[in-house]
Backbone as a ProteinNet text record, in pm:
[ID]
protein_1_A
[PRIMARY]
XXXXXXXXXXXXXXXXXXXXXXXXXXXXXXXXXXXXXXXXXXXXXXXXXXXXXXXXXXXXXXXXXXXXXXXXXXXXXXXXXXXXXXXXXXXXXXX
[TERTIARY]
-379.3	-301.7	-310.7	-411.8	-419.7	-308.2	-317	-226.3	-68.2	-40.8	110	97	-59.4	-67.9	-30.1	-39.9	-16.2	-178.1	-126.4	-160	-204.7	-323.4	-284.9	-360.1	-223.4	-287.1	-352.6	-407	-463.2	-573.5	-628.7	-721.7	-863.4	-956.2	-1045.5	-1081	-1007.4	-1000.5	-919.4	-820.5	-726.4	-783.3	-769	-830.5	-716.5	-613	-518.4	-523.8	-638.1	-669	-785.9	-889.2	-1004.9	-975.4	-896.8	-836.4	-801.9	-688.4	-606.8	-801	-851.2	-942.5	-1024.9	-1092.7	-1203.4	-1088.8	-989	-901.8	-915.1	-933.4	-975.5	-1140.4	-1222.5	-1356.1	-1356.4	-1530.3	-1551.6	-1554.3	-1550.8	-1561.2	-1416.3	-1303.5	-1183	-1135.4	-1139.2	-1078.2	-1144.7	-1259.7	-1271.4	-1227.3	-1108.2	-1042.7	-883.5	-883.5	-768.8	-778.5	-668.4	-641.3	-643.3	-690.9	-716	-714.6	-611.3	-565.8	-613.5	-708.6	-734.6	-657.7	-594.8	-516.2	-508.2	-641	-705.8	-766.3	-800.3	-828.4	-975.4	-1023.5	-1209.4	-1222.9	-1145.4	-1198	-1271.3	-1328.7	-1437.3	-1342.6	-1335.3	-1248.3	-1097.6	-1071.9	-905.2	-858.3	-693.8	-617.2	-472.2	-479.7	-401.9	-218.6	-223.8	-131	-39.2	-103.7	-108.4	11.3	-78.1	-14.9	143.1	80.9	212.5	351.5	333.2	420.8	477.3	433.9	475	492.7	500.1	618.2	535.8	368.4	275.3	308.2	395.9	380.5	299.6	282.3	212.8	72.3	-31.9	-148.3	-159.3	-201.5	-167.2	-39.9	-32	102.8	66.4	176.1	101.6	189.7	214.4	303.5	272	360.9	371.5	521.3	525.5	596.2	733.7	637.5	768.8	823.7	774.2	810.2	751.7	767.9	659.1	694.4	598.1	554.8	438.9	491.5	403.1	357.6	237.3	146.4	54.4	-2.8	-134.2	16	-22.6	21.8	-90.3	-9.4	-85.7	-140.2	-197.7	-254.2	-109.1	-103	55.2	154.1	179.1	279.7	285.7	126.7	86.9	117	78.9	71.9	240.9	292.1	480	482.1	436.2	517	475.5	315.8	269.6	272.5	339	359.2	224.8	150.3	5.9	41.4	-39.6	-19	-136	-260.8	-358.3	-357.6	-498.9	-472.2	-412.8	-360.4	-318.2	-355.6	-503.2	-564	-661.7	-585.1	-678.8	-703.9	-832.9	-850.6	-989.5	-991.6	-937.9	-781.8	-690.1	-570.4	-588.5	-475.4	-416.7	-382.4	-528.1	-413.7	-304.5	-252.1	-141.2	-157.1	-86.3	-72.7	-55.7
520.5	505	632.6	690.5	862	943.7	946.6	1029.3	1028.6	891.4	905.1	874.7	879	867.2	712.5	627.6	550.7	517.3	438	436.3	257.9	250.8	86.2	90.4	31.6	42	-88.5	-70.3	-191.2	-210.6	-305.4	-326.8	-409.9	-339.3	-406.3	-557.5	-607.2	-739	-807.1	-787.7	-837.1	-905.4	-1030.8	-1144.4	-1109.3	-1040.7	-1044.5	-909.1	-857.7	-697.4	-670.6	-770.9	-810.6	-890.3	-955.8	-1046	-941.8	-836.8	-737.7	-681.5	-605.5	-529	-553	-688.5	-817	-792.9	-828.5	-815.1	-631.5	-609.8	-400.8	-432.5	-524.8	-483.6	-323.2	-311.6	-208.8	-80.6	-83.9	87.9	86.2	3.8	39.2	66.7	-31.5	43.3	161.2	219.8	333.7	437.1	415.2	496.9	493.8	424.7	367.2	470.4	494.7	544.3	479.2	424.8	333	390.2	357.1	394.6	301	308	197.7	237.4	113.5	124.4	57.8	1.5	-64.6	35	-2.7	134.5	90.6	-39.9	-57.6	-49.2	-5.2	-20.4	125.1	167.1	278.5	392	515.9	601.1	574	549.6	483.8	616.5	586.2	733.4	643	614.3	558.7	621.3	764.4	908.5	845.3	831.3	801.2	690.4	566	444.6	451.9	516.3	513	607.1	711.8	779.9	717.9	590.4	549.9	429.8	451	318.1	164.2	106.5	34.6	-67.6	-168.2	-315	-403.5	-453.1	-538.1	-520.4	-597.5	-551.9	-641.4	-615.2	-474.8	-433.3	-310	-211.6	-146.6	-154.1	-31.2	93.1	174.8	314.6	340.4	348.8	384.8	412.6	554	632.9	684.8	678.4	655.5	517.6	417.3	338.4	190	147.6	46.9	-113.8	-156.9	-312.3	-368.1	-468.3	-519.9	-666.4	-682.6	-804.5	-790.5	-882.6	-935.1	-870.3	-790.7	-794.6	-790	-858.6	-946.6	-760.9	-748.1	-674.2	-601.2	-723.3	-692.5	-608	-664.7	-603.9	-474.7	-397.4	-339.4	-216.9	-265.9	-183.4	-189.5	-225.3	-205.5	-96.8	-129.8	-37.3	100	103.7	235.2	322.5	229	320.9	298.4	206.8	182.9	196.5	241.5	202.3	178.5	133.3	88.5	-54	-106.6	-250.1	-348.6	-429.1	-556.6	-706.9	-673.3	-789.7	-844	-828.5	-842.8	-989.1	-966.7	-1059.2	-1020.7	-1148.7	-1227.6	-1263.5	-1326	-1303.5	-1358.1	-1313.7	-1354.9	-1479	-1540.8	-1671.4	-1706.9	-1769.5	-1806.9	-1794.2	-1732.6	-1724.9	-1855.7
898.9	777.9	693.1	735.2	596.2	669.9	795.4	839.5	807.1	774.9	691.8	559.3	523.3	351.6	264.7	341	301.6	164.8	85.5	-61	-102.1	-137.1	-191.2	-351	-443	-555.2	-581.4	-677.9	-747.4	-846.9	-891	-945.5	-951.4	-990.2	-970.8	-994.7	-1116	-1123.1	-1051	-983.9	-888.8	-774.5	-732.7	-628.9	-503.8	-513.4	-432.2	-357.8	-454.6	-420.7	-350.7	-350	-297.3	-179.5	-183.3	-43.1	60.3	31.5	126.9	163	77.7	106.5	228.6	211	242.9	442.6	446.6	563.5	606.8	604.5	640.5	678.6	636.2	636.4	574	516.2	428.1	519.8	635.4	686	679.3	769.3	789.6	689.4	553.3	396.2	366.4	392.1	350.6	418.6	517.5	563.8	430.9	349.1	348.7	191.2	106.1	20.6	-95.7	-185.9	-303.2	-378.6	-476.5	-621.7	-711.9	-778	-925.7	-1040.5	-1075.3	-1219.5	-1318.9	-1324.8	-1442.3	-1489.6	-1650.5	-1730.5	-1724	-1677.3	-1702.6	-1540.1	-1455.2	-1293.5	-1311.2	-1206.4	-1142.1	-1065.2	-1102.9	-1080	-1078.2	-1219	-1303.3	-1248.6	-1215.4	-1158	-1238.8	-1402.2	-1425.3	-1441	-1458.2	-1424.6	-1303.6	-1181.1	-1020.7	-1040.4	-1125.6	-1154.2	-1182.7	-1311.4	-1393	-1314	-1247.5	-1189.2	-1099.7	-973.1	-913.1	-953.1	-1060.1	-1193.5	-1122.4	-1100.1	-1045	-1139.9	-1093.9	-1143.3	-1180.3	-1026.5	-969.3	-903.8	-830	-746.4	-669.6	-516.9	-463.5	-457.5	-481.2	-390.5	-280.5	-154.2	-106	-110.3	-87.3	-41.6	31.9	180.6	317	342.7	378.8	421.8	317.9	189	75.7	6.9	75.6	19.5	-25.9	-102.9	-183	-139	-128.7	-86.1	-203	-266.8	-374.2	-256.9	-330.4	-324	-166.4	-99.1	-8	115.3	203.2	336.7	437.8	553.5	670	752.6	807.8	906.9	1015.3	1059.6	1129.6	1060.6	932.4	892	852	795.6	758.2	870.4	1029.2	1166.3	1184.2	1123.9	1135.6	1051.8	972.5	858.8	871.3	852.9	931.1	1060.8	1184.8	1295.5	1330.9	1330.2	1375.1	1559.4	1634.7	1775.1	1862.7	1756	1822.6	1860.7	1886.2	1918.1	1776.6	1822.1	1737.5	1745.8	1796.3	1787.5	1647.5	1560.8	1411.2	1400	1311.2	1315.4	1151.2	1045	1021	979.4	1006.5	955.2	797.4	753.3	603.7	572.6	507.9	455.4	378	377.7	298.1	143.4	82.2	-69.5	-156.1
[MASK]
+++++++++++++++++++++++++++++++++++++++++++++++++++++++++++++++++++++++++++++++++++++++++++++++

């Protein structure tokens, strides 16, 4: 996902932002690009936010273009051009 820069904003108080995360496990998200845009979260990049006009949480930005709220693993490996395995697992529960 760094390699096409893909982006996930959000916030630290966000349950919907902790859900997507919690689905990456903590090494794979720390491959992942995290924008905080709460002004009390831990390294605020609220500039970041505001330029890419940040609604909602999560967003992500992949390949230019924005997806608000929880996406599944799958969809995530669409959108990015993922071409590793696609056996994820835990999946996304239902909203």
């Amino acid at each position: 996902m760094q390699t096409i820069k893909a982006r996930m904003y959000g916030a630290y108080c966000c349950p919907h932002c902790h859900t997507q995360q919690e689905l990456f496990g903590k090494e794979a998200f720390s491959a992942i690009t995290y924008i905080e845009c709460h002004p009390r979260g831990k390294d605020v990049q609220p500039d970041l936010c505001k330029a890419a006009n940040i609604k909602a949480y999560p967003t992500w930005e992949i390949r230019g273009k924005y997806y608000t709220g929880r996406q599944s693993l799958e969809k995530l490996a669409i959108l990015s051009g993922y071409k590793g395995s696609s056996n994820f697992w835990p999946q996304l529960p239902s909203p």
